[in-house]
C-alpha positions in Angstrom: 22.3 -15.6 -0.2 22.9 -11.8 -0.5 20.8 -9.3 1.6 19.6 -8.0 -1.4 18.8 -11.2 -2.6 17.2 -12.3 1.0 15.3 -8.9 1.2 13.9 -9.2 -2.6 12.6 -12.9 -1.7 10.8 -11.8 1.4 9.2 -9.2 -0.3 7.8 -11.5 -2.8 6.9 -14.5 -0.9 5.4 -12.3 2.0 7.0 -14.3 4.5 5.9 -12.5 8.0 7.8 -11.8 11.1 10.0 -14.3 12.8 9.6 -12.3 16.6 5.8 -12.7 17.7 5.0 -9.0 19.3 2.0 -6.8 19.8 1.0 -5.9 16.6 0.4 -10.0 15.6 -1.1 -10.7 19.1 -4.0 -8.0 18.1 -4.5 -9.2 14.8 -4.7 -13.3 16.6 -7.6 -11.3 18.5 -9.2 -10.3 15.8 -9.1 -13.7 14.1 -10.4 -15.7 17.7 -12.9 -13.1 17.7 -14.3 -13.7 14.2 -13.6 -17.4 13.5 -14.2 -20.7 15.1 -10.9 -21.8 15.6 -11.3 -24.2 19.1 -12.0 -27.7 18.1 -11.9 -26.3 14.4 -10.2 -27.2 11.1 -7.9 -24.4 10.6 -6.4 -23.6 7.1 -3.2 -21.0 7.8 -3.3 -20.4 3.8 0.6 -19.2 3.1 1.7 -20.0 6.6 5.2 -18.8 6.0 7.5 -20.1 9.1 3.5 -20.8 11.0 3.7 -18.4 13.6 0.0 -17.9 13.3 -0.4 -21.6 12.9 1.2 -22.4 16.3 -0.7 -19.4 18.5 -4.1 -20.8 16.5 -2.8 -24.6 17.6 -2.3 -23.7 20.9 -5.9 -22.2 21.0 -7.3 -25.8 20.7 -7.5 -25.7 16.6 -7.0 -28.4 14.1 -4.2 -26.5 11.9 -2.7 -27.3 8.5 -0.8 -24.8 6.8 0.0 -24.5 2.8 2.9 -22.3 1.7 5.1 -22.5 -1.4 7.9 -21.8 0.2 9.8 -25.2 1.2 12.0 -23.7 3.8 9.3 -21.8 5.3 7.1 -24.8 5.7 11.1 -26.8 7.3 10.9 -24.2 10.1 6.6 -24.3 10.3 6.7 -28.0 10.8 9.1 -27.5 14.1 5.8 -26.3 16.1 2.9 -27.1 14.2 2.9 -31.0 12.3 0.2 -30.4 9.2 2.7 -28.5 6.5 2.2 -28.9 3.4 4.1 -27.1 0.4 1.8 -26.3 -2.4 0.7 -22.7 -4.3 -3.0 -20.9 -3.1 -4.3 -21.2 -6.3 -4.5 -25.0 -6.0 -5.2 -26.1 -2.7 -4.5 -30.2 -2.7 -7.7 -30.8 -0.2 -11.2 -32.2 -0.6 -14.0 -29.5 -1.0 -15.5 -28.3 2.1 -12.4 -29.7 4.1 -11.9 -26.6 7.1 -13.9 -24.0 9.4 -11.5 -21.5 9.3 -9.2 -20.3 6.6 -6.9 -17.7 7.5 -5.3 -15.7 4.4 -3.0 -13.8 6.3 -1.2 -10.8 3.9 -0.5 -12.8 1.5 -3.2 -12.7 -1.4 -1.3 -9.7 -2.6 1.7 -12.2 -3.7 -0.1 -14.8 -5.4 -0.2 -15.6 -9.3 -3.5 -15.0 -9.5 -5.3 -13.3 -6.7 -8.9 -14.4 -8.2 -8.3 -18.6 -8.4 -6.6 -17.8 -5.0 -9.9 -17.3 -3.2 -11.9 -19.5 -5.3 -10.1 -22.1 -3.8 -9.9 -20.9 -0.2 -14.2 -20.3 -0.7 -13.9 -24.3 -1.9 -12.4 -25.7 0.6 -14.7 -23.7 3.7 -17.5 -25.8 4.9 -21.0 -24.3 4.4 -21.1 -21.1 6.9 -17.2 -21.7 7.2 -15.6 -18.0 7.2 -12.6 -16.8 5.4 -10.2 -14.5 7.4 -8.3 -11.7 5.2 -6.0 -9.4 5.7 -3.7 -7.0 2.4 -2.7 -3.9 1.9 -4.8 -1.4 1.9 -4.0 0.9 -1.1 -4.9 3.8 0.6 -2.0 3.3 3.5 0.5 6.3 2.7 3.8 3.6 2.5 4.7 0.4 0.8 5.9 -1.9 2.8 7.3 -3.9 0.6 10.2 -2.0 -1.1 10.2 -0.7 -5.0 12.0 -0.9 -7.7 14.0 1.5 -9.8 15.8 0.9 -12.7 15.3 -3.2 -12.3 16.9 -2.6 -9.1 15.0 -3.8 -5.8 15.5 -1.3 -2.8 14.1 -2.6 0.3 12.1 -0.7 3.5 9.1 1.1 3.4 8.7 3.9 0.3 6.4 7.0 0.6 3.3 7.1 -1.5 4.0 4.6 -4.1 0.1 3.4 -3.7 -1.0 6.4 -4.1 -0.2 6.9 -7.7 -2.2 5.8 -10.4 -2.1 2.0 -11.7 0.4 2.2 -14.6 3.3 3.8 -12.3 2.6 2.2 -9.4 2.9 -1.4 -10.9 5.9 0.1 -13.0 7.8 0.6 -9.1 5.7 -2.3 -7.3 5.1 -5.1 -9.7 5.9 -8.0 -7.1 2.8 -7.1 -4.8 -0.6 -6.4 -5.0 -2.2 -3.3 -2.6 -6.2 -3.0 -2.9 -8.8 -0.7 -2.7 -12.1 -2.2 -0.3 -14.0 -2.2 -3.5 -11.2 -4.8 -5.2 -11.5 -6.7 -2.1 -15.3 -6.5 -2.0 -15.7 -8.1 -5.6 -13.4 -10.6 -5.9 -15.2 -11.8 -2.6 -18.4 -11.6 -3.7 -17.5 -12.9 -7.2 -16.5 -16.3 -5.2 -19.8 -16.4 -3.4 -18.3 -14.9 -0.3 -20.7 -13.0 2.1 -18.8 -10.5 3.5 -19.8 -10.2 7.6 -17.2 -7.5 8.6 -14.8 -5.3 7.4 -12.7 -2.4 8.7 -9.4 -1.1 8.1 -6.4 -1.6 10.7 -2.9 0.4 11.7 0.2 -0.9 12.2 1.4 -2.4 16.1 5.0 -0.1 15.6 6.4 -3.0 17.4 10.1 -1.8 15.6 9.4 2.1 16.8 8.0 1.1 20.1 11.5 -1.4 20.4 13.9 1.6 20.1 12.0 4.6 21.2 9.7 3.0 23.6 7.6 6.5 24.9 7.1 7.8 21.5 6.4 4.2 19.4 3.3 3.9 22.2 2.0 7.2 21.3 2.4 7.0 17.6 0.4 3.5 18.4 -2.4 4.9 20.6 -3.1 8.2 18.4 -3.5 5.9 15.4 -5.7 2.7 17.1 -7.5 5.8 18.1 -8.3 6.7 14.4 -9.8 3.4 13.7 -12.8 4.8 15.4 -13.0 7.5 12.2 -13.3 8.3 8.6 -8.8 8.2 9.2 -9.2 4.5 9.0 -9.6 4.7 5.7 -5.8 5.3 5.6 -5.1 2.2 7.9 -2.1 -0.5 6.5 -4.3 -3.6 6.0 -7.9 -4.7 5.3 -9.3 -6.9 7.6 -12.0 -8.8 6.0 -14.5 -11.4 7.6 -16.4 -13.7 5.3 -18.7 -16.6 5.3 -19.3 -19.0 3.0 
């Protein structure tokens, strides 16, 4: 396969990083922190390759993970056994099967975001809780390339979310990035209580990698701004829900 070709599927499919670093370790916090996961069925709901399926397994939880990716769920099933290949918009367990599900950046790929979390809300366990993490639309870059002209570039473009719906889509059509209120509706709309949300920055695991002084300082001004109004502009949505 081409890099182009390679790049364009990863964009679509969301598949996350192969190198666990910092920036996954604080969002595995965040998840242990929120949801029962010890002694817990744990849904990884589009697992890609499991690297959160294997630190949650190692915590003591019962994990499955669900991708539609067949090679991603190959390389998932070398650390964690449950993988199953199958779409989020029909989840092939019983009702009221987990404790945990774990949506991990990946609602913004799917079909059709709506039926997604209608399912994931059908298959918690009364007061079962929903992890969820997307792009936040108000977070200056796409991360996951554009296009122009039918042509995919990949890497991280300027200020595409920031315009209004009919251009954006025109330059991102293969990804979803939402607003809190989006989120917030489509939650509630599946009789989802939300618990918790905020809005997160990036780790800068890549900057941090090659310019080590300046990456942490980038990372420590911006954790700091969590604490504002300036998370607003954060990368992801971190939402907590219960069913």
């Amino acid at each position: 396969m081409s890099t182009r070709r390679s790049d364009e599927k990863a964009a679509t499919l969301g598949h996350p990083s192969y190198v666990w670093r910092a920036g996954q370790q604080r969002r595995l916090h965040l998840i242990t922190q929120w949801a029962r996961v010890t002694d817990a069925d744990v849904l990884v709901d589009g697992a890609g390759v499991g690297q959160y399926s294997r630190h949650l397994a190692a915590l003591g939880g019962r994990v499955t993970s669900i991708d539609i990716d067949y090679p991603s769920m190959v390389t998932a099933r070398q650390a964690v056994t449950a993988c199953v290949v199958g779409t989020c918009e029909a989840l092939p367990f019983a009702t009221a099967s987990f404790d945990t599900v774990l949506s991990h950046e990946v609602l913004e790929h799917v079909r059709d975001d709506g039926q997604a979390l209608a399912e994931m809300a059908r298959v918690l366990r009364p007061g079962g809780r929903l992890i969820l993490f997307t792009p936040n639309r108000l977070y200056p870059f796409e991360t996951h390339g554009h296009y122009w002209r039918g042509v995919y570039h990949f890497g991280n473009t300027p200020f595409i979310n920031w315009l209004p719906d009919r251009w954006r889509n025109q330059l991102a059509p293969h990804v979803r990035a939402y607003t809190w209120r989006q989120l917030r509706r489509l939650l509630q709309q599946n009789g989802l209580a939300i618990l918790h949300h905020r809005q997160i920055y990036p780790g800068y695991d890549n900057i941090i990698y090659r310019f080590p002084a300046l990456g942490r300082l980038i990372r420590t001004l911006t954790y700091g701004l969590e604490k504002t109004p300036l998370s607003a502009f954060g990368i992801s949505h971190f939402f907590v829900s219960q069913k």
